[in-house]
mmCIF file of the N, C-alpha and C atoms, coordinates in Angstrom:
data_MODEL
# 
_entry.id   MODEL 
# 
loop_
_atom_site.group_PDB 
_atom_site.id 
_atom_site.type_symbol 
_atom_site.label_atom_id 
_atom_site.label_alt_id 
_atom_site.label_comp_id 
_atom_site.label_asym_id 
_atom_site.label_entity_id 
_atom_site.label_seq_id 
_atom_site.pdbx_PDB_ins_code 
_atom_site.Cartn_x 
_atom_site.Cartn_y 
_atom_site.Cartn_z 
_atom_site.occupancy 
_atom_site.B_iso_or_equiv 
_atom_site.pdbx_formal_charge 
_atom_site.auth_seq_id 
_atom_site.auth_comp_id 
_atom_site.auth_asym_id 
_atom_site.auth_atom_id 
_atom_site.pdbx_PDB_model_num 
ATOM 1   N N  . UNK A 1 1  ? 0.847   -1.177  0.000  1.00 0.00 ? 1  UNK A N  1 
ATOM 2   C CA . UNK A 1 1  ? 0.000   0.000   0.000  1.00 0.00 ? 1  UNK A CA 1 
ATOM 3   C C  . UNK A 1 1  ? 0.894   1.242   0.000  1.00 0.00 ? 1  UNK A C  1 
ATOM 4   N N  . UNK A 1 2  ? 0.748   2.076   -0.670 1.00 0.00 ? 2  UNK A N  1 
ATOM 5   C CA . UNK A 1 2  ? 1.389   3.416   -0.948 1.00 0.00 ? 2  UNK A CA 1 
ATOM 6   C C  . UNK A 1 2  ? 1.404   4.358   -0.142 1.00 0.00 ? 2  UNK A C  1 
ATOM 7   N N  . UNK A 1 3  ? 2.601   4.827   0.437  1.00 0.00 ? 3  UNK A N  1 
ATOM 8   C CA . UNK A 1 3  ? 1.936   5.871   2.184  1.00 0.00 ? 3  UNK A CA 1 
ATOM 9   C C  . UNK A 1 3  ? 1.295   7.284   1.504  1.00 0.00 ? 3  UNK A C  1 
ATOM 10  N N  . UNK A 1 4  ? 0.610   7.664   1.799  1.00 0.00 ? 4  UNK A N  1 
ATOM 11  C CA . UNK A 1 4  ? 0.191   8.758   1.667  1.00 0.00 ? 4  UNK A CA 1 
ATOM 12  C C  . UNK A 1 4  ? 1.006   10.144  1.964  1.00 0.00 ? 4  UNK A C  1 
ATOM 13  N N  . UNK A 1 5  ? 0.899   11.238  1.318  1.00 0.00 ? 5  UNK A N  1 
ATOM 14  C CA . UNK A 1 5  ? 1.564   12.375  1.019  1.00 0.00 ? 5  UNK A CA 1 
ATOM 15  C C  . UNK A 1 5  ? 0.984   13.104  2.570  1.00 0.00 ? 5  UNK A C  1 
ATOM 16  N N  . UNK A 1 6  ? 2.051   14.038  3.230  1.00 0.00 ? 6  UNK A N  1 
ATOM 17  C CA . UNK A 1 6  ? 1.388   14.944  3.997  1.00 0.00 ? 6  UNK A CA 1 
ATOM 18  C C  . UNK A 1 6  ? 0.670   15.415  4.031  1.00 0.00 ? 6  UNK A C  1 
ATOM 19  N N  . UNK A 1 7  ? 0.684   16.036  3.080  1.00 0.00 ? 7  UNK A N  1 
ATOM 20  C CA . UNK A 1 7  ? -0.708  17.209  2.442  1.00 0.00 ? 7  UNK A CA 1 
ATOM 21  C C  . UNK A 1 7  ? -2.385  15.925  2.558  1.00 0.00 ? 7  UNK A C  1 
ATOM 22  N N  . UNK A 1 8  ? -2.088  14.634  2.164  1.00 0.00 ? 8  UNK A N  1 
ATOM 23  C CA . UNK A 1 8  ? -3.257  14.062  2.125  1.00 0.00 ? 8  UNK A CA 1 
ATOM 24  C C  . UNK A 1 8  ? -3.369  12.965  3.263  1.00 0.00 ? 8  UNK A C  1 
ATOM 25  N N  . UNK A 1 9  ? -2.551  13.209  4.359  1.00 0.00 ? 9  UNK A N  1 
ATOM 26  C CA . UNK A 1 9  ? -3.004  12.964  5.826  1.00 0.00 ? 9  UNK A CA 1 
ATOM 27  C C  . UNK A 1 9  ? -4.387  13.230  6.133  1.00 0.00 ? 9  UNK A C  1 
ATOM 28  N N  . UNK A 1 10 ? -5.182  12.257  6.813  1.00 0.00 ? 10 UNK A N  1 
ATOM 29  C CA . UNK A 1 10 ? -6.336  12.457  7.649  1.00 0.00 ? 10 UNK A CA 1 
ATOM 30  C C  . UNK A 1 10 ? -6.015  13.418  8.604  1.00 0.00 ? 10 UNK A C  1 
ATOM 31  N N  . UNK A 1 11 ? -6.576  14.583  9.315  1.00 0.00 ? 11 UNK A N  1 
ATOM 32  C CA . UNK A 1 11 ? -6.531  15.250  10.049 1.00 0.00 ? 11 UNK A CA 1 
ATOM 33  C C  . UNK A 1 11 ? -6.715  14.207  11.522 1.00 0.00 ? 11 UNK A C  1 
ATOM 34  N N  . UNK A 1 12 ? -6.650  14.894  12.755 1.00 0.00 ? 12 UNK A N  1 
ATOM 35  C CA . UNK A 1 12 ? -7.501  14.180  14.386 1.00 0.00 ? 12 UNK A CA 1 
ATOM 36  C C  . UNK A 1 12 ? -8.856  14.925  13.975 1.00 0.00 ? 12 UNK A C  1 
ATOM 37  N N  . UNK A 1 13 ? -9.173  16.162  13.412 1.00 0.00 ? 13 UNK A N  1 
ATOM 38  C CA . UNK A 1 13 ? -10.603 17.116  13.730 1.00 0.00 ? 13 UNK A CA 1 
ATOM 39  C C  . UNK A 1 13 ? -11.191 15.635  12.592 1.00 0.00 ? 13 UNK A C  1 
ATOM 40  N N  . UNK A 1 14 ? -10.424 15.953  11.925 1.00 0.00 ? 14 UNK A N  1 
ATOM 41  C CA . UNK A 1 14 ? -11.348 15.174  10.375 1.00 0.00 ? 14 UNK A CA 1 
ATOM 42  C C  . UNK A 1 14 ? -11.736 13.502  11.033 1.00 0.00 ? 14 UNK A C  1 
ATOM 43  N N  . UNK A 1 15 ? -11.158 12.773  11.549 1.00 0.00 ? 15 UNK A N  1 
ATOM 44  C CA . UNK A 1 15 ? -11.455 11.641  11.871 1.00 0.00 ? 15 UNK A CA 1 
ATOM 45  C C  . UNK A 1 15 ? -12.962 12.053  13.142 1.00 0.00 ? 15 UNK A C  1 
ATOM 46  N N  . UNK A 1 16 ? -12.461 13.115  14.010 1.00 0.00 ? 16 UNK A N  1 
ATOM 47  C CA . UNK A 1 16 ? -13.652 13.333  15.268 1.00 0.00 ? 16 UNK A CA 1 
ATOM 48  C C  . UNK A 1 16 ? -14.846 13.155  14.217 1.00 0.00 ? 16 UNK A C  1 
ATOM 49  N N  . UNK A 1 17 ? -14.958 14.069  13.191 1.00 0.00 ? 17 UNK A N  1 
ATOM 50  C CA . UNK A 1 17 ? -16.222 14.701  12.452 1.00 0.00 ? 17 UNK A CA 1 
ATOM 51  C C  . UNK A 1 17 ? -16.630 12.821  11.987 1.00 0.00 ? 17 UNK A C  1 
ATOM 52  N N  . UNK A 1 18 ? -15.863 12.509  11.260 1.00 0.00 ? 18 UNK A N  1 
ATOM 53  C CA . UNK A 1 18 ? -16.203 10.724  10.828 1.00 0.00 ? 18 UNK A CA 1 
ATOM 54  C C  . UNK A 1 18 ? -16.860 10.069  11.710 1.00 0.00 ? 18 UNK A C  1 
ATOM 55  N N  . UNK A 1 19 ? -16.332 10.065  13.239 1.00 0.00 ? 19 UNK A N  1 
ATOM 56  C CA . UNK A 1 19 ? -16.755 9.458   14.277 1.00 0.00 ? 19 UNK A CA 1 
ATOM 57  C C  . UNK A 1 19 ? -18.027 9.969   14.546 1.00 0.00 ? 19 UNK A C  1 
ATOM 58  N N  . UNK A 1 20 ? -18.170 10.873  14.575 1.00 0.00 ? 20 UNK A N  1 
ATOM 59  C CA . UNK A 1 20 ? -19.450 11.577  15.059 1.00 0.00 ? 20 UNK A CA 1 
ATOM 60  C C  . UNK A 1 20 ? -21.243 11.300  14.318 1.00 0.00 ? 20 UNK A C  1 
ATOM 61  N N  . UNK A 1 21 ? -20.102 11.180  12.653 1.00 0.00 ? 21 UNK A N  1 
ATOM 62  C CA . UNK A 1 21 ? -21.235 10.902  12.155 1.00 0.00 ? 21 UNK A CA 1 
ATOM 63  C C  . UNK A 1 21 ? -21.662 9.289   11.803 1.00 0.00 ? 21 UNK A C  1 
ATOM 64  N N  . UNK A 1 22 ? -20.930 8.278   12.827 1.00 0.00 ? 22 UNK A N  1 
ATOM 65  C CA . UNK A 1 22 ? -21.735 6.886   13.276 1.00 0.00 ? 22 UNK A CA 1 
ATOM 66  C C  . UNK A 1 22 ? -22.561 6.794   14.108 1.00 0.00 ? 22 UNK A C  1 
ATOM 67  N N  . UNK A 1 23 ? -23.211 5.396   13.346 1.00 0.00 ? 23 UNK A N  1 
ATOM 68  C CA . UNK A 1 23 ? -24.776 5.353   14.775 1.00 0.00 ? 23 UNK A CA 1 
ATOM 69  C C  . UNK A 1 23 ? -23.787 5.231   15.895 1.00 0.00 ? 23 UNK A C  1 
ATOM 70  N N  . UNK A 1 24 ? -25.022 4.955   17.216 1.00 0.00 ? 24 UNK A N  1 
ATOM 71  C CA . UNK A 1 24 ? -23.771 4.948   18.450 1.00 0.00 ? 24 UNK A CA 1 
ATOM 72  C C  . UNK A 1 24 ? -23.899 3.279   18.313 1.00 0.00 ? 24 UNK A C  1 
ATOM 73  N N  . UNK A 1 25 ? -24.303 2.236   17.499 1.00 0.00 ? 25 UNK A N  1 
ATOM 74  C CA . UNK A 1 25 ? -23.880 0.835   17.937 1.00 0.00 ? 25 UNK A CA 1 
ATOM 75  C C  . UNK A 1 25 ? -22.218 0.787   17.392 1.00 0.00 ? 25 UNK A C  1 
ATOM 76  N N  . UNK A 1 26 ? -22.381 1.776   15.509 1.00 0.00 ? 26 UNK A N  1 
ATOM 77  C CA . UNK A 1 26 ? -20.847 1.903   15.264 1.00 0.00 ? 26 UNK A CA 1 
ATOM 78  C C  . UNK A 1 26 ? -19.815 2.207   15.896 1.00 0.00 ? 26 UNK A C  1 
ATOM 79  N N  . UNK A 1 27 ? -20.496 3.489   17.012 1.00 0.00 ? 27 UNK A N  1 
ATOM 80  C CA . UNK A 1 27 ? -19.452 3.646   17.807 1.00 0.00 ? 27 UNK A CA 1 
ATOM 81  C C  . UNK A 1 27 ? -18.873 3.230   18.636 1.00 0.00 ? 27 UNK A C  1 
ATOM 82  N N  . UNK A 1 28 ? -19.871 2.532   19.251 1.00 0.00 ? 28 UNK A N  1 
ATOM 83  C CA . UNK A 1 28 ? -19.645 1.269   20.064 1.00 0.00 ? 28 UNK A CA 1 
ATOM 84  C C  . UNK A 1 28 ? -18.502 0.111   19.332 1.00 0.00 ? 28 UNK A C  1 
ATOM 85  N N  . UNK A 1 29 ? -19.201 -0.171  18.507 1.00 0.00 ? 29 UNK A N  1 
ATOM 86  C CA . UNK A 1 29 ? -17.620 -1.131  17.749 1.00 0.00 ? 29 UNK A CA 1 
ATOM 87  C C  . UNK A 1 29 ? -16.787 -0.473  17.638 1.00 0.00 ? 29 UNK A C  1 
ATOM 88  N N  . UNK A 1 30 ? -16.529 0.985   17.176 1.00 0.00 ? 30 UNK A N  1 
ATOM 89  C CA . UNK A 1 30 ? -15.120 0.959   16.905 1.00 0.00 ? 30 UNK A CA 1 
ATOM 90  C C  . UNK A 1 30 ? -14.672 1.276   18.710 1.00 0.00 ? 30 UNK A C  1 
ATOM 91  N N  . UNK A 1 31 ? -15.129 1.382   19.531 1.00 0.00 ? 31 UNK A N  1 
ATOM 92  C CA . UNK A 1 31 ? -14.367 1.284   20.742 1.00 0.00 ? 31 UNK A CA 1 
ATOM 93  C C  . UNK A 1 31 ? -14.103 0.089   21.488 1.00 0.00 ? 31 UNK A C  1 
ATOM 94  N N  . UNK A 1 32 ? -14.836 -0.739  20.672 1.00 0.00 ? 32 UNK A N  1 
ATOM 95  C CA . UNK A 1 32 ? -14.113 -2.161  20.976 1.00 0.00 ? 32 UNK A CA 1 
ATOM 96  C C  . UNK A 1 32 ? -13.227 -2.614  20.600 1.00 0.00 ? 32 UNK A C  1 
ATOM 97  N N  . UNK A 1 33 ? -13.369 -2.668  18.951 1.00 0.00 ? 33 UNK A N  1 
ATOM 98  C CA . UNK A 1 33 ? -11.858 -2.533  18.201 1.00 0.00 ? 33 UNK A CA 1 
ATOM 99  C C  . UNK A 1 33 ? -10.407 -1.987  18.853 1.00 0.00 ? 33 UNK A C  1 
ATOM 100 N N  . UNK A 1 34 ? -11.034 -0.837  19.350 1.00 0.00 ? 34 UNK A N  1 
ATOM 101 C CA . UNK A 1 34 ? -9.678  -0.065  19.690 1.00 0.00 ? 34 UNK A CA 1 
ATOM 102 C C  . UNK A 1 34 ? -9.715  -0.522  20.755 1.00 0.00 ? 34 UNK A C  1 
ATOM 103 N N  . UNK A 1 35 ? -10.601 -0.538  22.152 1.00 0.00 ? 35 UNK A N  1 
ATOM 104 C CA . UNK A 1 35 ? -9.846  -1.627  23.108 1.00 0.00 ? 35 UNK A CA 1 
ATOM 105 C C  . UNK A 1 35 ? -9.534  -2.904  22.308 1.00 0.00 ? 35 UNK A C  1 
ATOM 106 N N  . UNK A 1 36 ? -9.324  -3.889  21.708 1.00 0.00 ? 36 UNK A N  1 
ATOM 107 C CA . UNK A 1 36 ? -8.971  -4.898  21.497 1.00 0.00 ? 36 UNK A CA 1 
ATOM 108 C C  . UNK A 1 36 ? -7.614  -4.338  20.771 1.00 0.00 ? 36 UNK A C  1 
ATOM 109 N N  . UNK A 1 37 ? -7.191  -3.828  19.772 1.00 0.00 ? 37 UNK A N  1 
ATOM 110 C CA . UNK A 1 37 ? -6.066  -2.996  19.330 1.00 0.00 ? 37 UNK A CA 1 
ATOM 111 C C  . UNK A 1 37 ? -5.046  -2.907  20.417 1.00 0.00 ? 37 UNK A C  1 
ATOM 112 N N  . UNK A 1 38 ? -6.117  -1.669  21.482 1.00 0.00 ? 38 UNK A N  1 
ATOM 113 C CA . UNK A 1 38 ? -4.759  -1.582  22.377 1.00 0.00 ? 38 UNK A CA 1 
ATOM 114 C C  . UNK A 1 38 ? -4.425  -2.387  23.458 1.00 0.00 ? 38 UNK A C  1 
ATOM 115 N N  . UNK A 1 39 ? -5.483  -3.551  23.688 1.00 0.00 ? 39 UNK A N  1 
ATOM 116 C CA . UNK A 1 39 ? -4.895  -5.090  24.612 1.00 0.00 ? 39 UNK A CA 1 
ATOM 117 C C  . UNK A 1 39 ? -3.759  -5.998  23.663 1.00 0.00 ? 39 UNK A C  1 
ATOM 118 N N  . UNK A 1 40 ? -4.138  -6.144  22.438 1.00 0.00 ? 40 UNK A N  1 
ATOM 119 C CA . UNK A 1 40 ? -3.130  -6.700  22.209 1.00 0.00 ? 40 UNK A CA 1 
ATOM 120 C C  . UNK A 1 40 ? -1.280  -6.222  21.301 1.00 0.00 ? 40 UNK A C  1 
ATOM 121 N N  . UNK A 1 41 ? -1.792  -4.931  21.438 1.00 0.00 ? 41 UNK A N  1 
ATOM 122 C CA . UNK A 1 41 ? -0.285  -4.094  21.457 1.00 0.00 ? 41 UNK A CA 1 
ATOM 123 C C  . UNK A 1 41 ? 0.738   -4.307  23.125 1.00 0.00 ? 41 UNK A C  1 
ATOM 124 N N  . UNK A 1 42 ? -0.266  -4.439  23.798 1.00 0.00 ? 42 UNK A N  1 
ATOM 125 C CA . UNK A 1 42 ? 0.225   -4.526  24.971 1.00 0.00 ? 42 UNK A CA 1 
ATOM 126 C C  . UNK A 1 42 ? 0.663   -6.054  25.322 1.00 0.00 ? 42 UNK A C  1 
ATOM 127 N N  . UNK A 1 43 ? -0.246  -7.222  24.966 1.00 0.00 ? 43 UNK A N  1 
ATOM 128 C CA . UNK A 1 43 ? 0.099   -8.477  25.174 1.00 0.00 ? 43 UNK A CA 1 
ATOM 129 C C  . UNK A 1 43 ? 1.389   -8.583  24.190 1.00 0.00 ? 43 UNK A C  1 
ATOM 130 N N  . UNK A 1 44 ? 1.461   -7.961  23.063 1.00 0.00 ? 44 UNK A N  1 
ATOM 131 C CA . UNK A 1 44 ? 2.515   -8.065  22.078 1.00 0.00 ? 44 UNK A CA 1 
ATOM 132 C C  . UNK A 1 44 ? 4.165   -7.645  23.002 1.00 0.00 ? 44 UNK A C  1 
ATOM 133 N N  . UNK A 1 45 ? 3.916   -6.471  23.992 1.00 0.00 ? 45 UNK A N  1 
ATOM 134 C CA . UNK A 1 45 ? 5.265   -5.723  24.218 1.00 0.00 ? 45 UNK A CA 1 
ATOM 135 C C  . UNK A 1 45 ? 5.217   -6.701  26.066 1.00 0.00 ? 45 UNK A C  1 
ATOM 136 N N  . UNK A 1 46 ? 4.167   -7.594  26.286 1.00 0.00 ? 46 UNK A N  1 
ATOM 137 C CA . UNK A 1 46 ? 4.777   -8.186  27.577 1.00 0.00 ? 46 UNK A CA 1 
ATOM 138 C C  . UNK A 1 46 ? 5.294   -9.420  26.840 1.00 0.00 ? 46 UNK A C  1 
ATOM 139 N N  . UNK A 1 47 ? 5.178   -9.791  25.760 1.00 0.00 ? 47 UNK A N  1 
ATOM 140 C CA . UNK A 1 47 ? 5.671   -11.308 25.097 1.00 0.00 ? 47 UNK A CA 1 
ATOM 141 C C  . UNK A 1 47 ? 6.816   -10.866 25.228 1.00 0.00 ? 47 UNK A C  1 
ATOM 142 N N  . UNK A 1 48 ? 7.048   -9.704  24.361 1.00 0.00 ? 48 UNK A N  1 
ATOM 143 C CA . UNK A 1 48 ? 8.632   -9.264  24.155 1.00 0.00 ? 48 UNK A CA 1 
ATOM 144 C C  . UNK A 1 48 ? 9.475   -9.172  25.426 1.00 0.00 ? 48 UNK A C  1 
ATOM 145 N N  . UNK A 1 49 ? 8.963   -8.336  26.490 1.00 0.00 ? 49 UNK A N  1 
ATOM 146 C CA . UNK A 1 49 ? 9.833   -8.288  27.886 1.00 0.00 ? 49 UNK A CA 1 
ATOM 147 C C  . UNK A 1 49 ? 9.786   -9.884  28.473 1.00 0.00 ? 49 UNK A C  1 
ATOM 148 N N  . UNK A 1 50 ? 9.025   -10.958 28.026 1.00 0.00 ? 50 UNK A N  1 
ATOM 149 C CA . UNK A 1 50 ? 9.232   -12.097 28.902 1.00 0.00 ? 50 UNK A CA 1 
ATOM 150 C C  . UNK A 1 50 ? 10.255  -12.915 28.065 1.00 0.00 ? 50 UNK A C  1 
ATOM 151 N N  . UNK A 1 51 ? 10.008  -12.798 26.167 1.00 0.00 ? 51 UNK A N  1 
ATOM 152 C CA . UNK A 1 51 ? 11.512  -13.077 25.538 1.00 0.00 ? 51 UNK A CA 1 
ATOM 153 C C  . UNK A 1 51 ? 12.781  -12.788 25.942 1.00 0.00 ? 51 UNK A C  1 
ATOM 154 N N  . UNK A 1 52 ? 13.243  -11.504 26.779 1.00 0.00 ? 52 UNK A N  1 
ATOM 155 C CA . UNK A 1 52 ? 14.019  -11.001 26.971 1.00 0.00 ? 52 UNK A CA 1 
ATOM 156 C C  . UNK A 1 52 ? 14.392  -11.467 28.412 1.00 0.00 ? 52 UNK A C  1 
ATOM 157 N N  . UNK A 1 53 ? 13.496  -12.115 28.974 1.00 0.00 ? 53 UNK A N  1 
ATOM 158 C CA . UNK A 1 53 ? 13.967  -12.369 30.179 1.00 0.00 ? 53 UNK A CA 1 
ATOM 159 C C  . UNK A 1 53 ? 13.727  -11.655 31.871 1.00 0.00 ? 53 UNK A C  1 
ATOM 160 N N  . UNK A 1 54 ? 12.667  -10.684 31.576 1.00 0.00 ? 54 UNK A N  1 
ATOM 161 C CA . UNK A 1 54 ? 12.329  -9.271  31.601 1.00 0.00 ? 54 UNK A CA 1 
ATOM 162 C C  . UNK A 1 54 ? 11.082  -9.488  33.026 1.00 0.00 ? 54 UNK A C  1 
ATOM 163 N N  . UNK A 1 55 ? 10.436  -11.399 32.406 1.00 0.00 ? 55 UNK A N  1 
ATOM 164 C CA . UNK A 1 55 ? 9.396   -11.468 33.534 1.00 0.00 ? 55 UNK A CA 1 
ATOM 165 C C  . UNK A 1 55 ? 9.399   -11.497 34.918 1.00 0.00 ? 55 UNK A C  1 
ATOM 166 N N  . UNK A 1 56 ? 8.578   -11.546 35.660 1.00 0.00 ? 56 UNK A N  1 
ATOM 167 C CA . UNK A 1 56 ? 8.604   -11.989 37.111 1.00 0.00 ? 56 UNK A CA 1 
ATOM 168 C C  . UNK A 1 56 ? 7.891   -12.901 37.268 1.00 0.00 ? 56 UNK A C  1 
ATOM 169 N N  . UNK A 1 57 ? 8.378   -13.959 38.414 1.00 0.00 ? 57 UNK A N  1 
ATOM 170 C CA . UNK A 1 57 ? 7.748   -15.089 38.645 1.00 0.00 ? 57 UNK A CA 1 
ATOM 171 C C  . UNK A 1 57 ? 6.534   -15.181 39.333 1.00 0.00 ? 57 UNK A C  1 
ATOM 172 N N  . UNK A 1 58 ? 6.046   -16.054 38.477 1.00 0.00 ? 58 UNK A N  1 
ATOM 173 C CA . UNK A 1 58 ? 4.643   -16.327 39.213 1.00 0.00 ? 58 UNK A CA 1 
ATOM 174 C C  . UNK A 1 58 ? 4.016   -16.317 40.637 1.00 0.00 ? 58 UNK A C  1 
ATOM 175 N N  . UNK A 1 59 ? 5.505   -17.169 41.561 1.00 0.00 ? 59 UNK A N  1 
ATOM 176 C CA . UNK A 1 59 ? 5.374   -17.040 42.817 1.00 0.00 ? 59 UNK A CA 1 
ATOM 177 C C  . UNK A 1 59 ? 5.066   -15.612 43.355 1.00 0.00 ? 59 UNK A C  1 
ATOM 178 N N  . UNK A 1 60 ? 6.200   -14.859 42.996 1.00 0.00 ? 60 UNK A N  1 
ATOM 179 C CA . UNK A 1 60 ? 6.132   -13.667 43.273 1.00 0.00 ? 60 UNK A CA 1 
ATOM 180 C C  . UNK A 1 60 ? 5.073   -12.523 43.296 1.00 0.00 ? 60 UNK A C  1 
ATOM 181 N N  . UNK A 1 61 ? 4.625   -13.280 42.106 1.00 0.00 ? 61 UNK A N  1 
ATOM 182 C CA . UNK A 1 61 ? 3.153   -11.993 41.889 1.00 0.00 ? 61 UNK A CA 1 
ATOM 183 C C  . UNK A 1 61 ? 2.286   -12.392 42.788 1.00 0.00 ? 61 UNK A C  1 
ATOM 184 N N  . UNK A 1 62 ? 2.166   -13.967 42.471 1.00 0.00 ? 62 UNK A N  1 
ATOM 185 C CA . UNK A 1 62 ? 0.866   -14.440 43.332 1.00 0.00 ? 62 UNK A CA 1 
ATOM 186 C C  . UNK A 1 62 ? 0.962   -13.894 45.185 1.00 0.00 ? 62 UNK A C  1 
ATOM 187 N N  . UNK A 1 63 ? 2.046   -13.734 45.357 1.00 0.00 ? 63 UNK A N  1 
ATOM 188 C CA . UNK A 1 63 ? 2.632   -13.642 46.965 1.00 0.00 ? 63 UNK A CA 1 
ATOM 189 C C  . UNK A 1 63 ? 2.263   -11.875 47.060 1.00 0.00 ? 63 UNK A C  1 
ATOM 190 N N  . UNK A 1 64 ? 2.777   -11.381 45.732 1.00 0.00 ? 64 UNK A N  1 
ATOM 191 C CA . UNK A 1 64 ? 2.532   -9.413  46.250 1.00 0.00 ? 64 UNK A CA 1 
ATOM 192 C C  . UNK A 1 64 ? 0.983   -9.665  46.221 1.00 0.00 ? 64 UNK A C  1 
ATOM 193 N N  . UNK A 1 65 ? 0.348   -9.956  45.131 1.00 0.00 ? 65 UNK A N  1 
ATOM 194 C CA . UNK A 1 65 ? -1.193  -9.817  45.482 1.00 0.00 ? 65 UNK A CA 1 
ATOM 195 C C  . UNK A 1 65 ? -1.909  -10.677 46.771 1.00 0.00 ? 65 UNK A C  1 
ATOM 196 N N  . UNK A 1 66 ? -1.276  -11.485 47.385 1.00 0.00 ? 66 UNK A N  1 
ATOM 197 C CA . UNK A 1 66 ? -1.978  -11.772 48.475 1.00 0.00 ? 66 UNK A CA 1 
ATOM 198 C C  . UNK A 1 66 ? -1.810  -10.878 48.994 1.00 0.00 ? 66 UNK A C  1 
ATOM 199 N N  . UNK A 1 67 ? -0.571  -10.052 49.739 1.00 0.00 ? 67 UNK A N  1 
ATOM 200 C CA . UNK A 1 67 ? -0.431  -9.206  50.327 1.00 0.00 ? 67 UNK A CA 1 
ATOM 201 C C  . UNK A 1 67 ? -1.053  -7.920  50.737 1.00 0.00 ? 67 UNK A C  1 
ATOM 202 N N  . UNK A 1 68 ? -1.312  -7.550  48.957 1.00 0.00 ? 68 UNK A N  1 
ATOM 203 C CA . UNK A 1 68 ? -2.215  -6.306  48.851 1.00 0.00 ? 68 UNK A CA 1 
ATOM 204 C C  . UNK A 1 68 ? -3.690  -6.424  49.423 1.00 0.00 ? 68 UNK A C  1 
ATOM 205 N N  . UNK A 1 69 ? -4.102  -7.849  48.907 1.00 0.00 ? 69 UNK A N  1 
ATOM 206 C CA . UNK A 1 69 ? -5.395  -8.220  49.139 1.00 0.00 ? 69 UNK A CA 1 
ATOM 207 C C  . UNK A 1 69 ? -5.384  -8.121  50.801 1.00 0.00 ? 69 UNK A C  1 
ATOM 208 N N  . UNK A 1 70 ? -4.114  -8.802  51.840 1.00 0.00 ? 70 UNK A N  1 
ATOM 209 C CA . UNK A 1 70 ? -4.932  -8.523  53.284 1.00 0.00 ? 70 UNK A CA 1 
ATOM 210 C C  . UNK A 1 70 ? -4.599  -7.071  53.789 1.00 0.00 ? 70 UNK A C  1 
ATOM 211 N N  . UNK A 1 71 ? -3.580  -6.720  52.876 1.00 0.00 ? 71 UNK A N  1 
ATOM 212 C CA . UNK A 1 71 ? -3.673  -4.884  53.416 1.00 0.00 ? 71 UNK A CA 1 
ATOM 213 C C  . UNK A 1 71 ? -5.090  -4.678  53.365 1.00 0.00 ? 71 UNK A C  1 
ATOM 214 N N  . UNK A 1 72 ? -5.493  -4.596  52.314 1.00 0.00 ? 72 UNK A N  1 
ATOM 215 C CA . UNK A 1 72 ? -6.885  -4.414  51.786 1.00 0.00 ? 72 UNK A CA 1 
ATOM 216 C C  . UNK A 1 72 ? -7.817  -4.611  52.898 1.00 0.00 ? 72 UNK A C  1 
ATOM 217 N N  . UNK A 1 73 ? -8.140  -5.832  53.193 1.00 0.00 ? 73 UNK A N  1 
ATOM 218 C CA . UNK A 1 73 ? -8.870  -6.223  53.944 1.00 0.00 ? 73 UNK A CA 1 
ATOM 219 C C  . UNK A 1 73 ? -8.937  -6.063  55.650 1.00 0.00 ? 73 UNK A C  1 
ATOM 220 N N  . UNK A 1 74 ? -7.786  -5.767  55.745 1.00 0.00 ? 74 UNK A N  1 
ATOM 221 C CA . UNK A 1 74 ? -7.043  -5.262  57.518 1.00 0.00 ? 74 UNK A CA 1 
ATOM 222 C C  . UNK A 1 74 ? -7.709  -3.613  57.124 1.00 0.00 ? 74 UNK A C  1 
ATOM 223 N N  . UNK A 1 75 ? -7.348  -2.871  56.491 1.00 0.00 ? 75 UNK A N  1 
ATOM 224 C CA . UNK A 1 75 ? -8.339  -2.159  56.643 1.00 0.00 ? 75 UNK A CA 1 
ATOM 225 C C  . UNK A 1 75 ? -9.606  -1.418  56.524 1.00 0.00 ? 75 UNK A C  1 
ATOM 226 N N  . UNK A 1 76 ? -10.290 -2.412  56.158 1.00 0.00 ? 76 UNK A N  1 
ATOM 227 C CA . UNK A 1 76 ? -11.748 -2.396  56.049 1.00 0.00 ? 76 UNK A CA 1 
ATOM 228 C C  . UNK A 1 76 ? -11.773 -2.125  54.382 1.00 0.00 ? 76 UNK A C  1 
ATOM 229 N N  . UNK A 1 77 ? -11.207 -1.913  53.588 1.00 0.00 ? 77 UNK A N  1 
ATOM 230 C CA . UNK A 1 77 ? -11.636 -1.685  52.444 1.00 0.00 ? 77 UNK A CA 1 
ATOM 231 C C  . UNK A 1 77 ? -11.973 -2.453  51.049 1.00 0.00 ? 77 UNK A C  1 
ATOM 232 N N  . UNK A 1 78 ? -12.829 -1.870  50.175 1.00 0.00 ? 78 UNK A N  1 
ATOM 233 C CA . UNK A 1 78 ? -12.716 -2.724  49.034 1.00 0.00 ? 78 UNK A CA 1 
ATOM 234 C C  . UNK A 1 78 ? -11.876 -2.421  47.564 1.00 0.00 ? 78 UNK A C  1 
ATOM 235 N N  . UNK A 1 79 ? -10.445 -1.640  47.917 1.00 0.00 ? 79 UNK A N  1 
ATOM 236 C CA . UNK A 1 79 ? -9.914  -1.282  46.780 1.00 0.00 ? 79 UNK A CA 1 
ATOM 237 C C  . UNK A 1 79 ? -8.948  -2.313  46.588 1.00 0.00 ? 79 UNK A C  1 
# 
């Protein structure tokens, strides 16, 4: 596909006006799309840091989130 010239860049205003003029179920999809887009840009760049060697162990996580969870709970809260 041929990149397009500066001059014939989509604008951000010009895409809002596009958006605007979908039903809201369209809009609804394309914000699913784009959450799904940007979950798996992200699953893409934790593959890469765990290629690299980059992960943390399972134990470990599972052990900080208990932790958080009885902070949590020692003091009365639900965050």
């Amino acid at each position: 596909m041929a990149q397009r010239k500066p001059e014939d860049q989509t604008t951000f205003d010009q895409v809002l006006k596009l958006v605007e003029n979908l039903t809201p179920e369209a809009q609804e999809q394309l914000i699913e799309e784009m959450k799904l887009q940007w979950l798996r840009r992200e699953l893409g760049k934790a593959e890469d840091e765990l290629r690299r060697g980059e992960g943390v162990p399972g134990d470990q996580v599972f052990a900080e989130l208990r932790e958080r969870n009885n902070a949590v709970r020692e003091k009365g809260g639900t965050d």
